[in-house]
C-alpha positions in Angstrom: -131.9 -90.5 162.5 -128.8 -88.4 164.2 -129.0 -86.1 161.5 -132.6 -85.2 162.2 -132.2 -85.6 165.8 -129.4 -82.8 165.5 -131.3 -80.7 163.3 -134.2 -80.4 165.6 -132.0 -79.9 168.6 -132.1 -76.3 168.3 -135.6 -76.1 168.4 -135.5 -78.0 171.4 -134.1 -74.8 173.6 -136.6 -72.1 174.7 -136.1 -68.5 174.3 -135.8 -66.3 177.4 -138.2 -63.4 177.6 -137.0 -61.3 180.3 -138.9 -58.2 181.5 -137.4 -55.2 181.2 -136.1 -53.9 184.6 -137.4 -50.5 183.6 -140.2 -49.0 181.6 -141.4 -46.3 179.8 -143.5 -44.6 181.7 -142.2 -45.6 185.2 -141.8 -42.0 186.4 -145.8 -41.1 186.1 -147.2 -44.6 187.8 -149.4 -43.9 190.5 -148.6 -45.7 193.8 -151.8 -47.9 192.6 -150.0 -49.1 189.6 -147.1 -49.9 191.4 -148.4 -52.3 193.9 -150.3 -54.0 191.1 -147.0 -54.5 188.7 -145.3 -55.9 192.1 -148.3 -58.2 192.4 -148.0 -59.7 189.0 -143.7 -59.4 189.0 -144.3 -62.0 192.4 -146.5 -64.0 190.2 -143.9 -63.6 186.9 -141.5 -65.4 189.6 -143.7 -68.0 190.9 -144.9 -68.8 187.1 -140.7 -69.1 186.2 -139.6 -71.3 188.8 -142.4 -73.6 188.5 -141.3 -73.4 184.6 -137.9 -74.2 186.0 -138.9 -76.8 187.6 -140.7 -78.4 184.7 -137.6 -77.6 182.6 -135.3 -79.6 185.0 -137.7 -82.5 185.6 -138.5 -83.3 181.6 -133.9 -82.8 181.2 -134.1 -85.4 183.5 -136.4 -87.8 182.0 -135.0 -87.0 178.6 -131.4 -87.9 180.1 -132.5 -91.1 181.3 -134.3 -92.2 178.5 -131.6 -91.1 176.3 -129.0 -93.9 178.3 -131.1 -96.7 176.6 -131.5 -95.2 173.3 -128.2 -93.9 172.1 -128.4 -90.4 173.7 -130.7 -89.2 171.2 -132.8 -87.9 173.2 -130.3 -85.6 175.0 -130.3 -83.8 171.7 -133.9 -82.3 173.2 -132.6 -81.4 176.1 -133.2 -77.6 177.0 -130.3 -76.5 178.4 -130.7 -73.0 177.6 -131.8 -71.5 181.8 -134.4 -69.2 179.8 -137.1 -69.6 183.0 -133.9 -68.6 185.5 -133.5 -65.5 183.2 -136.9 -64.9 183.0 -137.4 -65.0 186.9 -134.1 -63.2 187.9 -135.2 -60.5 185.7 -138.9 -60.2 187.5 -136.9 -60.2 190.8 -135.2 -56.7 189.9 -137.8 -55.2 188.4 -139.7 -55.9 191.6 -136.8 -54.6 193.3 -137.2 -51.3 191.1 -140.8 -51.0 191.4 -140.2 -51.2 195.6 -137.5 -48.7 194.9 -140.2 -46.3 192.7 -142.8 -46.9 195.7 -140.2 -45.9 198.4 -139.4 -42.6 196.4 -142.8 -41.8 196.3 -143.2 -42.2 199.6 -146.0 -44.6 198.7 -147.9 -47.2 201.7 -146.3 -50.4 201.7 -148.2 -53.1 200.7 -148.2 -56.8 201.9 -147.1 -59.4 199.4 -149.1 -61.8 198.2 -147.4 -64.9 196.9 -149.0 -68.4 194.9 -147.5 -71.5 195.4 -148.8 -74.5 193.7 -149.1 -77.8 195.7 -150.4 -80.7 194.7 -152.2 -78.9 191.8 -153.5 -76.3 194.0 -152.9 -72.8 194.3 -152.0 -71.9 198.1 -152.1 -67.7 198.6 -149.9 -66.8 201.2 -149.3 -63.4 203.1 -145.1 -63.0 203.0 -145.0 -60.0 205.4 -146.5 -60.0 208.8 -150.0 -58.1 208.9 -148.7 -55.1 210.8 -145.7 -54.5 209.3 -147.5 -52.7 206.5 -148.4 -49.1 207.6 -151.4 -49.8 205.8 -152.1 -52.7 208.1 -150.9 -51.1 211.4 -153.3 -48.0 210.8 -156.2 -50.7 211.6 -154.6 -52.9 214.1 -156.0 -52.0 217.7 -153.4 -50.4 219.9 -151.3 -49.0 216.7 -152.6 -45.2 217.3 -154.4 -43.5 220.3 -157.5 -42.4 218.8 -156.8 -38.8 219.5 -153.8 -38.9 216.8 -156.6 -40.3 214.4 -158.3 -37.9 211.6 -162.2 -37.7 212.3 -164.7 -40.6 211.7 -166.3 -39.8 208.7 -162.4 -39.7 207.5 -161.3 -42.6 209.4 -163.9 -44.7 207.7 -163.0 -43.4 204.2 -159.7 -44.3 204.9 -160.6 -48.1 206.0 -163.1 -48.4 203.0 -159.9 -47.4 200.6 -157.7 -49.9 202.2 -161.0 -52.4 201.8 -161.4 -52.0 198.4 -157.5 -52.2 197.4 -157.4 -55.4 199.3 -155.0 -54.0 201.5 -157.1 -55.7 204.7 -159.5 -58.3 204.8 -163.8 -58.4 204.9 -163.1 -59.2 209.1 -160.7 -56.4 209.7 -162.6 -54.0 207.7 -165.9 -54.9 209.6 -164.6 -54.9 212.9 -162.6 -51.8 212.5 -165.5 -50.0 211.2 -167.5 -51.4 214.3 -164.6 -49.6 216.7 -165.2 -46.7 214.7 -168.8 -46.3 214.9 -169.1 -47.3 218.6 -166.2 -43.9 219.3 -168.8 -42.2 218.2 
């Protein structure tokens, strides 16, 4: 039974599949793409710490169970840190991807992050709404409305920033409300 428990043991470790911090093609992503590949790299490090998590809580059990049965369960114990790999790797090649968006002189986008509680999925805003310059260009007070471009290009503008989620379905209608009534 040790034998087998031995042999199995390496099985018992999972394999690290870290995200390359950077990618062929990098240099031709539009400022689009970007945003999008931050998006998921935030949910890459949400999905390997709640992995880590899981890792640490099943070494546990396995330890304890493995004091009344001869430790042959800590044979099964992953020890290996491949979801710490994986998310430590998704944190850089965020960090690359803001670098890329900086360089290009792309809008900031806010953050979006998903925690998990109690089995469901919270989405949370992690940078204030006007600290975006996306945000800021519809928050009232940011701009005197003679430094803004004209309607019809204001309201293009806010639809953009609409559609790539950059503002919500109340901003967007209240904003386009302002607009219509400078008119």
């Amino acid at each position: 039974m040790l034998v087998a428990s031995i042999i199995s043991a390496g099985c018992a470790s999972s394999v690290a599949v870290p995200v390359p911090v950077a990618q062929v093609g990098d240099e031709t992503k539009s400022c689009d793409a970007i945003a999008n590949e931050m998006q998921s790299m935030v949910t890459a490090q949400v999905q390997a710490d709640g992995n880590r998590d899981k890792q640490i809580g099943t070494n546990a059990a396995l330890g304890v169970v493995g004091i009344f049965t001869l430790g042959i369960p800590w044979f099964f114990m992953d020890l290996g840190g491949a979801a710490e790999a994986e998310q430590k790797a998704a944190k850089a090649r965020y960090e690359r991807l803001q670098q890329m968006q900086m360089d290009k002189r792309c809008p900031a986008t806010p953050v979006v992050t998903q925690e998990i509680n109690a089995g469901l999925p919270i989405i949370r805003t992690t940078e204030p709404i006007a600290s975006s310059p996306a945000r800021a260009a519809i928050t009232p007070g940011a701009k005197p409305a003679s430094e803004l471009p004209n309607p019809a290009k204001r309201l293009e503008e806010l639809n953009t920033m609409f559609k790539k989620g950059l503002i919500t379905q109340d901003e967007y209608n209240a904003k386009k409300t302002e607009i219509i009534k400078s008119l």
